[in-house]
N, C-alpha and C positions, 0 to 999 in steps of 0.2 A: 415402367415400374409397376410390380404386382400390388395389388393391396394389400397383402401382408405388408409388404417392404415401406409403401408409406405408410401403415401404420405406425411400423419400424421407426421410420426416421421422425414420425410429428415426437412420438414419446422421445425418442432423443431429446429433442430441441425445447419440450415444455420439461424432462428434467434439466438439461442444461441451465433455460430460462431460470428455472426455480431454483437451482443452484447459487446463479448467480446474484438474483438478487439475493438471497439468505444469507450470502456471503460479506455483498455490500449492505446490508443491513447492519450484521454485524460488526463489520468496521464500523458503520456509522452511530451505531450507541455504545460505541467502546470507550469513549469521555466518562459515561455514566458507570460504569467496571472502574477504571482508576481511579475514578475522584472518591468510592468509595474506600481506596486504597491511601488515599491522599496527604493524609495525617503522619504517613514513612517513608517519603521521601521517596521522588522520581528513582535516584539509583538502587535503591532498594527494589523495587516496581520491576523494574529493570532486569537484575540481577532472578530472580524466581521470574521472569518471563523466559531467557534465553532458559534458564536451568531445566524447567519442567518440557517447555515446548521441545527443548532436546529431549528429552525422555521420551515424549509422544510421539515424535518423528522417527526415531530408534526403534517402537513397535511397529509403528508403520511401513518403514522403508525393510524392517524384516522379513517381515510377511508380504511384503512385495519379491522386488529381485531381491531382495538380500546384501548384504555388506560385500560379497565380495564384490558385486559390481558397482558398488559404489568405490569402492579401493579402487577398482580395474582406472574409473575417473581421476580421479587424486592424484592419482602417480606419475600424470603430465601435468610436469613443473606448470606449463603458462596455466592451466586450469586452474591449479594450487594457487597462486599468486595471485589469479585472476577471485578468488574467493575469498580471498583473505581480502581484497578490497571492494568485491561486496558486503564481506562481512562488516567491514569499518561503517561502512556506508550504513546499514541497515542499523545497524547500533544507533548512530546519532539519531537517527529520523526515531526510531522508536522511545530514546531518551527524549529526545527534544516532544515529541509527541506528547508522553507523557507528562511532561514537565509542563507543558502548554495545558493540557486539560485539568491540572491539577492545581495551577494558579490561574484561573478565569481569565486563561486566553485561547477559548475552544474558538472563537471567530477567527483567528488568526492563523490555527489550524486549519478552519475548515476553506479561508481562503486561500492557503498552501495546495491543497487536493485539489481544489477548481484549476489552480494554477499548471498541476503536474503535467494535466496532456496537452498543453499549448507548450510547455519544457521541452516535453519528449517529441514536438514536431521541429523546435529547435535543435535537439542533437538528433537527430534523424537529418537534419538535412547538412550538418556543419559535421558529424562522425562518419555518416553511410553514406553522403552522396546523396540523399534526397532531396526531390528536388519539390519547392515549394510553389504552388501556384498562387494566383491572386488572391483570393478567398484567404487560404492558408495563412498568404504575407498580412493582410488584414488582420487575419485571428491575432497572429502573433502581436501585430501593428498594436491592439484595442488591448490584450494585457499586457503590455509593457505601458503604456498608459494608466492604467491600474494602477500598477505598483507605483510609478512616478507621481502619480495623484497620491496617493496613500502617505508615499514619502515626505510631503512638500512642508507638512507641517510639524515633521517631526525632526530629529536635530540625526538620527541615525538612519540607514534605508528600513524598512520593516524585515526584518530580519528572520523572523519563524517562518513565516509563509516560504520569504525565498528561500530559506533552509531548508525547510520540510520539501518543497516542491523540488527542489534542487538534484537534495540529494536521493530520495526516489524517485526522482525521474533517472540519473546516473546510474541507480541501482538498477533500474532496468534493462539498462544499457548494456551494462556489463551482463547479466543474468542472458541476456538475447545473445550477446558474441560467444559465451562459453558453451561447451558442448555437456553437458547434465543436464538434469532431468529437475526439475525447479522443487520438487518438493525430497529430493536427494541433495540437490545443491545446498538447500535451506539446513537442510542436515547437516552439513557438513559448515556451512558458515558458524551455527549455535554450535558444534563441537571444538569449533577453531577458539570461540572466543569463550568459552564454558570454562575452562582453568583459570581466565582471570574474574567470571562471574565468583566461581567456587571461593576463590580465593578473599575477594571481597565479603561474600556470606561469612567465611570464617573468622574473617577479623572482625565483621559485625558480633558473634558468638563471643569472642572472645573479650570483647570489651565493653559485651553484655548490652548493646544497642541491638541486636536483632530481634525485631519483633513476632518473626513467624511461629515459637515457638512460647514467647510469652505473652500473648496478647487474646488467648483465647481460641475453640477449635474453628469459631466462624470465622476470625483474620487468616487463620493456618490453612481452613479450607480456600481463600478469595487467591491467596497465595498460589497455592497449588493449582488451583484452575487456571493461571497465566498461562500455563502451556496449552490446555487446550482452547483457551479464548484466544489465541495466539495463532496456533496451528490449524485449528477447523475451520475457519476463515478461508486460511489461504487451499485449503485441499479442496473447498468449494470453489473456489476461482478456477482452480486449476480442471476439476471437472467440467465446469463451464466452458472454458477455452478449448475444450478437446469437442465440444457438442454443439453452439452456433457461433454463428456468424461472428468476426471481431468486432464490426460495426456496432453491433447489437451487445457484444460488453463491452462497448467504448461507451454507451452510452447509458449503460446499468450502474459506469463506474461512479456517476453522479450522485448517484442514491445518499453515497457514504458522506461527503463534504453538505450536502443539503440539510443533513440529519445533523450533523456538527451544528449549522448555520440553528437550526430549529431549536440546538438544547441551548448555545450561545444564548441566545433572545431570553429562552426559557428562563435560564439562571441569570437574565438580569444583567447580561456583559451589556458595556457603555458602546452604541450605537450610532457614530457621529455620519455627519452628512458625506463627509469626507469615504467613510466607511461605504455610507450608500453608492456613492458614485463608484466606486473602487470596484464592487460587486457587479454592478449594472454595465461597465464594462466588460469586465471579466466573462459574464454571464452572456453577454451580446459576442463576444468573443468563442464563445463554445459552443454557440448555437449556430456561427456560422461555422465552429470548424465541422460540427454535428453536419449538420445540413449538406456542405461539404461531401463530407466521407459518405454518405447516403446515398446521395448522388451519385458519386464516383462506384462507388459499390452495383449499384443499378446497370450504369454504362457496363461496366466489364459481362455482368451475367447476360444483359440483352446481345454483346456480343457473339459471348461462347454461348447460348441462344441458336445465333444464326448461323455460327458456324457448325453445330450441329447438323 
């Protein structure tokens, strides 16, 4: 390899890097975005996040390939279908999201996202055939322990967490089997469910409960930037994932749930021992699937290595 070329490639991988953590950054103080939204109601929240984010993704996906290749996508039905329940999917986790950060349960949030990549080794191994090694059954082993701790003293299972973790972890599932292009797909999910967003706006207007337009131009403006706190996000993930290593944002992905855990505390959410332990699992649970993947990651390059 010439010196130019790894020149080439470090600037890849330190913008990637930078990417990705920007990214997960930004998920991760996205509590402190809605809660100043908080006084109008999760589905409101909601409704001007899909609306604008679809506008942004529409300049976007423009000036990229262009709509007709995203149509070219669309028009096989299992695609179609297969988006409309990611779309479902993505809806709840970002209501539920919302609604968690805007009634002081950003902890319960943030231990949903610790929880997402020990999910997603579980349907990886019960959807695709993957198969899970010892470590891995451990990981999984230490957060299900978690959650069953968490539970014990409460009369329901903790239900955000496995929600939130659940159903993004699923969403990714599907998002991996279908054939688009993740920030086209995303397009097209916000356009599927944009007529019922719309719909809702208007009967806010109509019965004079929507705020975006009467509550002054700094709510109008917080309004309006959902799409792009929404969208710039995930175009930064998706950079990232094009530049290094998975390993390396598998483990960026952390930033965003710690940052939850950090405003949680911050704003004074009730911190019970039960809690402690629940984390400290969890946490010992990801650092051996971390550890793990590293590993594994290592063995394969030392191979193609030698086999060079």
């Amino acid at each position: 390899m010439t010196e130019r070329s790894e020149a080439e490639v470090r600037a890849r991988v330190h913008l990637g890097t930078g990417a990705a953590v920007g990214g997960f950054v930004a998920w991760g103080v996205s509590p402190l975005y809605w809660k100043l939204l908080g006084a109008y109601g999760a589905a409101e929240i909601l409704v001007h996040r899909v609306l604008w984010a679809g506008v942004m993704l529409a300049i976007v996906v423009q000036r990229g390939e262009g709509f007709a290749h995203v149509w070219e996508k669309v028009k096989d039905p299992r695609v179609l279908r297969m988006l409309m329940l990611s779309a479902g999917l993505i809806v709840i986790n970002w209501l539920l999201f919302i609604w968690a950060t805007t009634h002081g349960r950003v902890l319960d949030a943030s231990l949903g996202y610790f929880m997402n990549p020990l999910v997603n080794v579980v349907i990886g191994a019960a959807l695709l055939g993957e198969r899970l090694n010892r470590i891995q059954m451990a990981a999984v082993g230490l957060a299900a322990l978690g959650v069953i701790n968490l539970s014990l003293d409460l009369t329901t299972l903790p239900w955000i967490p496995v929600t939130l973790a659940v159903s993004f972890a699923f969403y990714g599932y599907i998002r991996k089997t279908v054939n688009i292009e993740s920030v086209e797909g995303l397009l097209v999910e916000t356009l599927l469910v944009a007529p019922f967003a719309l719909a809702y706006l208007i009967w806010l207007m109509i019965q004079g409960e929507s705020h975006f337009l009467n509550s002054g131009w700094l709510i109008a403006l917080l309004f309006l930037f959902c799409g792009p706190f929404t969208s710039v996000p995930l175009m930064m993930y998706n950079y990232a994932a094009r530049r290094i290593r998975l390993t390396t944002l598998g483990i960026a992905q952390y930033i965003a749930p710690s940052i939850h855990f950090i405003i949680a505390v911050s704003y004074g959410e009730a911190i019970t021992l039960r809690h402690i332990i629940t984390f400290a699992l969890i946490w010992t649970a990801l650092a051996l699937y971390t550890g793990n993947a590293i590993h594994t990651e290592a063995q394969v390059r030392r191979r193609l290595g030698v086999m060079r």
